[in-house]
C-alpha positions in Angstrom: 21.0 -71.1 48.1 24.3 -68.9 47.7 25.9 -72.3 47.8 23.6 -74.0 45.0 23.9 -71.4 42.9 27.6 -71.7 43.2 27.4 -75.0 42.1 25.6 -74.8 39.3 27.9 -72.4 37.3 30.8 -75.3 38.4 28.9 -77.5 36.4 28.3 -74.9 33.5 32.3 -74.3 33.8 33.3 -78.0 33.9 31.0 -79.7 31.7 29.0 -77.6 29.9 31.2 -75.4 28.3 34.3 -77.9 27.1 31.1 -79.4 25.2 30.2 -76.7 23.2 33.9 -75.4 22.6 33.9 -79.3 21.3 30.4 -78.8 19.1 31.8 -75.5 17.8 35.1 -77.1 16.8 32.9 -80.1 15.1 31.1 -77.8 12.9 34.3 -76.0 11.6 35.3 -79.3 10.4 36.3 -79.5 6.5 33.3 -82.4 5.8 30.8 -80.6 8.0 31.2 -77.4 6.4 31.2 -78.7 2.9 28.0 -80.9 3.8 26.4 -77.3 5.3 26.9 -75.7 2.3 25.5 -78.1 0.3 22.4 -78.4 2.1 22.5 -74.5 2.1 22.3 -74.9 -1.7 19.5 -77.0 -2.0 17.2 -75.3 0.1 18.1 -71.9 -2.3 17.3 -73.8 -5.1 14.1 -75.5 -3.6 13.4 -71.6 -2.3 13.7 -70.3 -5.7 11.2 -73.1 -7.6 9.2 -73.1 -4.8 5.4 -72.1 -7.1 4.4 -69.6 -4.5 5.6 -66.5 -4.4 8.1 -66.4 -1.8 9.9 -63.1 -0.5 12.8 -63.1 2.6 12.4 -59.7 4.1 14.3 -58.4 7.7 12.5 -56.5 10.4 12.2 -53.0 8.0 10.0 -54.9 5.2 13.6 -55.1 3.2 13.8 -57.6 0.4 16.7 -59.8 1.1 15.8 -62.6 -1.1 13.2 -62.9 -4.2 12.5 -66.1 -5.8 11.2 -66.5 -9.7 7.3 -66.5 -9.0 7.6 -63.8 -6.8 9.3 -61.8 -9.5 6.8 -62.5 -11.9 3.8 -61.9 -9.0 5.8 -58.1 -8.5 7.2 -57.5 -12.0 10.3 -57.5 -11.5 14.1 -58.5 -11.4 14.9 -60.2 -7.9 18.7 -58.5 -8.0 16.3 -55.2 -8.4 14.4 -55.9 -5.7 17.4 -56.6 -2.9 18.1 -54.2 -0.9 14.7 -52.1 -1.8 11.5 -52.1 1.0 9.1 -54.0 -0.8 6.2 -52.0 0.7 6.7 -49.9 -2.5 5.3 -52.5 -4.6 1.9 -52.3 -2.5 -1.0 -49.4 -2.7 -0.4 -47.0 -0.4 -3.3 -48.4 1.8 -1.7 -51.7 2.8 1.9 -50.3 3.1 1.7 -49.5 6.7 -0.1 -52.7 7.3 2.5 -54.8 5.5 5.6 -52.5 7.6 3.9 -53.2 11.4 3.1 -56.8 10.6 6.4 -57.1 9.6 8.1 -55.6 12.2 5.5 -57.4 14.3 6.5 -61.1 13.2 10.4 -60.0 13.7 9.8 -59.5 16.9 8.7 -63.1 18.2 4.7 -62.2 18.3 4.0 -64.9 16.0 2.7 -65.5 12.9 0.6 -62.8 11.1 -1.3 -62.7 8.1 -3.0 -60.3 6.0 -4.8 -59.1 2.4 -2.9 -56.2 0.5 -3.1 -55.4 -2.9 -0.5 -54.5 -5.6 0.6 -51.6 -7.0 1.0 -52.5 -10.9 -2.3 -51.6 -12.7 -1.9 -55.1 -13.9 -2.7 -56.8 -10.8 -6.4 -57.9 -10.5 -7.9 -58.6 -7.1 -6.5 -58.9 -3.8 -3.4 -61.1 -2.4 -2.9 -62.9 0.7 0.4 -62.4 2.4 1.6 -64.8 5.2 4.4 -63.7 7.2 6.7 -66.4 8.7 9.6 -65.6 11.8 13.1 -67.7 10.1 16.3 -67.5 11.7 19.0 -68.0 9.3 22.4 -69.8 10.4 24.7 -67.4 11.2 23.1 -64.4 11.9 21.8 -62.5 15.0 18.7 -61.2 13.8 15.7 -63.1 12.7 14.5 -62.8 9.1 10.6 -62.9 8.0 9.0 -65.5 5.2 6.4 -63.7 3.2 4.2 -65.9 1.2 1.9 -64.3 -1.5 -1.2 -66.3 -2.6 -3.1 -64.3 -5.7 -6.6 -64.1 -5.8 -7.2 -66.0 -2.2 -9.4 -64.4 0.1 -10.2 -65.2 3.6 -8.4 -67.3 5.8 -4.2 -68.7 4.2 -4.2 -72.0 3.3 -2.3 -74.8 5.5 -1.8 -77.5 3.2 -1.1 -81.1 5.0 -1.7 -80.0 8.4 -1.8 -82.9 10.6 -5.1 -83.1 13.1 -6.9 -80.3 11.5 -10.2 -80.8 10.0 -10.3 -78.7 6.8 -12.9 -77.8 4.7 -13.2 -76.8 0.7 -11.3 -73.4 -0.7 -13.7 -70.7 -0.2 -15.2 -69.6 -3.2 -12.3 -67.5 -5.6 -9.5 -69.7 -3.9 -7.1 -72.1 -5.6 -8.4 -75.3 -6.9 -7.4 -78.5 -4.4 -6.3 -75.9 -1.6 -7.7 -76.6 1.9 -8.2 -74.4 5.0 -8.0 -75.3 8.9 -11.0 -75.0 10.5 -10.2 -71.6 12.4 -12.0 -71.3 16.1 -12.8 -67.6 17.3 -10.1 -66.3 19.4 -12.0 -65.0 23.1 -9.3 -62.0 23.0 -9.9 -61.2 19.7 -13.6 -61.4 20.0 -13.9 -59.4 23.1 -11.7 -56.8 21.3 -13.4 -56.3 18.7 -17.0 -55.8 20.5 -14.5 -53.0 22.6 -14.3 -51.5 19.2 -17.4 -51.2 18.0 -18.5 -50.1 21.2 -15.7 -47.3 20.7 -17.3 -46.4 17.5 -21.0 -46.4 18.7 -20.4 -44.2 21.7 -18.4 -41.8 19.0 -21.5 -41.8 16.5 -23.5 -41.0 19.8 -21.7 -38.0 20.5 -21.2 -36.2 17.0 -24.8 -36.6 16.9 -25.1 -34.5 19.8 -22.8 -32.5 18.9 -24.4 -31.7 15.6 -28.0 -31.5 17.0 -26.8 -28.7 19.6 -24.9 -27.1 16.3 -21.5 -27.4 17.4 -19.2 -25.7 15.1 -15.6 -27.6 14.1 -13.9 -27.2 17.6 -16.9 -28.6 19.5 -16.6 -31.9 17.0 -12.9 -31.8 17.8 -13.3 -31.7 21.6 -16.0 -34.0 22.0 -14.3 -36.2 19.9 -10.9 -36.3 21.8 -12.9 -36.6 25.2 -14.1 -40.1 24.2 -10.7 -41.5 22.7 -8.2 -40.1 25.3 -7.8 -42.6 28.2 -10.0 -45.4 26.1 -7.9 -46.0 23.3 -4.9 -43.4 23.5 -3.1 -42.2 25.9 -2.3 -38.7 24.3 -5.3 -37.6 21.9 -4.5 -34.2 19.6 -6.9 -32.9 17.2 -5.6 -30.0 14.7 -7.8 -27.9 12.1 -6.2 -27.3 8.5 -5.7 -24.2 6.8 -9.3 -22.7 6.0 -7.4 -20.7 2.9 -4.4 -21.2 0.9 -2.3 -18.3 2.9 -3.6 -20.1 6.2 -1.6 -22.0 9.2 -2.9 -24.9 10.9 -4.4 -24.6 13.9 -4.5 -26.4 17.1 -8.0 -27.0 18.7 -7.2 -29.5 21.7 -4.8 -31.7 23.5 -6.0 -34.4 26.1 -3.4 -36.3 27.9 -2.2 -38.3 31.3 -2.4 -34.9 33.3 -4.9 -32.4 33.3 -5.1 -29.2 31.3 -3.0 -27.4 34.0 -0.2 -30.0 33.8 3.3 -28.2 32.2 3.1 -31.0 29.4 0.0 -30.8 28.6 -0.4 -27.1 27.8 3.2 -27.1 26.1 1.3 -29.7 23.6 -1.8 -27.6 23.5 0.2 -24.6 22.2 2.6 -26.3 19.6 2.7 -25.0 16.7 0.9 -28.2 14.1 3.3 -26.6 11.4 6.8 -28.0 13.4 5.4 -31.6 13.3 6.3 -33.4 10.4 2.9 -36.0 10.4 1.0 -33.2 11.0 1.9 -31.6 8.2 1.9 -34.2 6.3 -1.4 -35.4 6.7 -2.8 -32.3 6.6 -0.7 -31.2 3.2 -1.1 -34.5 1.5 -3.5 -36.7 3.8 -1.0 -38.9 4.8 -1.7 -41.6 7.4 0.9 -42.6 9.2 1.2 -45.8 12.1 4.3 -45.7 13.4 5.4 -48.8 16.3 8.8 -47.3 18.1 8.8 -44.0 16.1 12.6 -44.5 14.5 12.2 -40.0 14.0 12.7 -38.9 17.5 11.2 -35.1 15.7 8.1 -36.6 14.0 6.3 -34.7 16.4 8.2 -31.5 16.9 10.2 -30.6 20.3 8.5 -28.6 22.9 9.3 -25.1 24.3 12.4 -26.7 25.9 13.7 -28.3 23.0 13.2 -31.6 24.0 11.4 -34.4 21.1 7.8 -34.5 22.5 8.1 -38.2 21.1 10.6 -38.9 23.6 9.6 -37.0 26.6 6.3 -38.5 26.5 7.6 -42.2 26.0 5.5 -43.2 23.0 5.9 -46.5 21.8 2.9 -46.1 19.3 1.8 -43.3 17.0 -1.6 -43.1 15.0 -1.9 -39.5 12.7 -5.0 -39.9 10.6 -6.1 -37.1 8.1 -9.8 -36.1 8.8 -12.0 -36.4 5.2 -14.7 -37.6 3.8 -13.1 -39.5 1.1 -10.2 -39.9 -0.7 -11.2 -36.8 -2.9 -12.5 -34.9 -0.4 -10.0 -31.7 1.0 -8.5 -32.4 4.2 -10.4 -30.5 7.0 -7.7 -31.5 10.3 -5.4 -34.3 11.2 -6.0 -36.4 14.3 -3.0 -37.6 16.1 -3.1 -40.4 19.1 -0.4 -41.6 21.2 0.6 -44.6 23.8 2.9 -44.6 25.9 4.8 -46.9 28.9 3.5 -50.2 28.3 0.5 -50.3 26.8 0.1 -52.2 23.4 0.9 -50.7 19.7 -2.1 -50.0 17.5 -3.0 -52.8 16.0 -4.3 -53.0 12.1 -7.8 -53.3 13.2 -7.6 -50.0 15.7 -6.1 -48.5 13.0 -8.9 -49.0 10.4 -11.4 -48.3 13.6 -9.8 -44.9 13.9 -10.1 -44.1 9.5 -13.6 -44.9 10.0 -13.8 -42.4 13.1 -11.9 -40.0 11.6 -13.6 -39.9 8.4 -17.2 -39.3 10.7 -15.5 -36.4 12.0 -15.1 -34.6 8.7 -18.8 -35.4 7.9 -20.0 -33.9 11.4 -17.9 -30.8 10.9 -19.8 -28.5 9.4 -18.1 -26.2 6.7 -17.5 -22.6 7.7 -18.5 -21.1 4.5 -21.2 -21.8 2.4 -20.9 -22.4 -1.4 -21.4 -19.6 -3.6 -25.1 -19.8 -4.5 -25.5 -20.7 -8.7 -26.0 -18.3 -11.5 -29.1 -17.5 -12.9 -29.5 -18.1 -16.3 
């Protein structure tokens, strides 16, 4: 085998490698680098009067390249827009989305698409972003292809695919567009039943909870008991303030080791006020999805000093602010971790985990009662 293997590196030495010395050389030619930037040309001119809105992003959702209906889709000037995340042009409810699918597509795990909405009060409905993997010539890193369609809902549009039986726009879609008859996905499926059974068992137990008249704590730990090993590895639940002079307060922390574990009670005694998500969910309800935290101190150090993000190993964070809607004050912040190699969060365990989090605030009751009204 020894002797095989030697061979075969021969072969790459002899052979192999005076051929690409010899390709490399070809390509540095005069007439095939005038020919390479020629073609470069007319693909950035076919790139910018493309009639969909086309944007070139990198792996941090930055705008590299903007052609002319995308700067009419976004508002804007495309030498504006290079160099600036284009997240920012998006509601704040899809930025997150957009970042991790992104990030997602950089990364090789194929193509992704989604439904944001913009930010401009202008902007009327929903559009459907697909993201693309590219490798430009030249470069080490890969580039993503976002493709915005106005007004399309459901399913992007593959126009011309070969072998795929499509069927009419759905209703609201461009005129003339077809769609690829899209087969359920047995992962996905299963996934999502693993989901809803997630949130069923959780509806289950804050109605017990309730019923026995838990106060805010109970809802807390009953809550963290059936996400931690099921869909997070680390689940931490946090009370806000109950007045303006207040601190937060921790109410429990559920992780790989029991509650006698070192780690786990350093965790259980943090101070929510040193972690920056914490706070700001709890100040500002922030949510915040985070795939390779690049903020080793998002989640504060423990009594050692050390990040807590990087002593525990977490390649995903999910901090969710617990409220009953958007106008509703912010009564805790739950904050879930993976670690090793388990998967990211995903957009749809993300939304799964709003919808828990905003049955938490319902289910926990209010410790003082409004002020009873004035008689007249």
């Amino acid at each position: 085998m020894l002797d095989a293997a030697l061979f075969e590196l021969q072969h790459m030495v002899d052979v192999l490698w005076p051929r690409y010395e010899e390709l490399v050389a070809a390509s540095r030619t005069t007439g095939g680098g005038r020919g390479d930037r020629q073609e470069q040309q007319v693909l950035r001119a076919l790139f910018q009067r493309m009639p969909v809105a086309a944007v070139l992003l990198d792996r941090e959702s930055v705008v590299r390249r903007m052609n002319f209906a995308a700067t009419q889709l976004f508002h804007t000037r495309a030498g504006y827009a290079t160099g600036r995340p284009l997240a920012a042009s998006l509601r704040r409810d899809g930025q997150a989305a957009l970042r991790s699918q992104v990030a997602a597509v950089a990364r090789g795990e194929g193509d992704r698409s989604l439904t944001v909405r913009l930010s401009q009060p202008s902007a009327d409905g929903e559009v459907r972003v697909t993201l693309a993997a590219l490798r430009p010539p030249g470069e080490p890193h890969p580039a993503v292809l976002a493709a915005f369609q106005p007004g399309v809902t459901g399913h992007p549009a593959v126009a011309g695919a070969p072998g795929v039986a499509g069927h009419p726009a759905e209703a609201g879609a461009a005129p003339g567009v077809w769609y690829p008859e899209v087969r359920p996905d047995l992962a996905e499926v299963t996934r999502h039943a693993e989901l809803l059974d997630l949130v069923d068992d959780m509806t289950t137990a804050l109605l017990k909870v309730a019923l026995a008249g838990g106060g805010p704590e109970a809802v807390l730990v009953r809550a963290a008991e059936v996400l931690h090993g099921r869909f997070a590895d680390w689940v931490i639940a946090d009370l806000a303030p109950e007045t303006a002079s207040g601190v937060p307060r921790r109410v429990v922390a559920l992780g790989p080791w029991d509650a006698a574990d070192d780690r786990t009670a350093s965790l259980a005694k943090q101070d929510p006020a040193s972690c920056p998500v914490v706070v700001d969910a709890l100040s500002d309800g922030v949510c915040a999805l985070r795939v390779s935290p690049p903020d080793a101190d998002a989640f504060g150090r423990d009594a050692t000093g050390a990040p807590v993000l990087v002593r525990e190993e977490v390649t995903s964070l999910l901090c969710i602010p617990l409220r009953a809607s958007a106008t509703d004050p912010v009564r805790g912040a739950l904050t879930l971790f993976r670690t090793g190699g388990r998967g990211a969060f995903g957009m749809a365990e993300a939304g799964v985990a709003d919808r828990i989090s905003r049955h938490l605030a319902l289910a926990m009751p209010r410790t003082t009662a409004p002020a009873p009204a004035a008689e007249a």
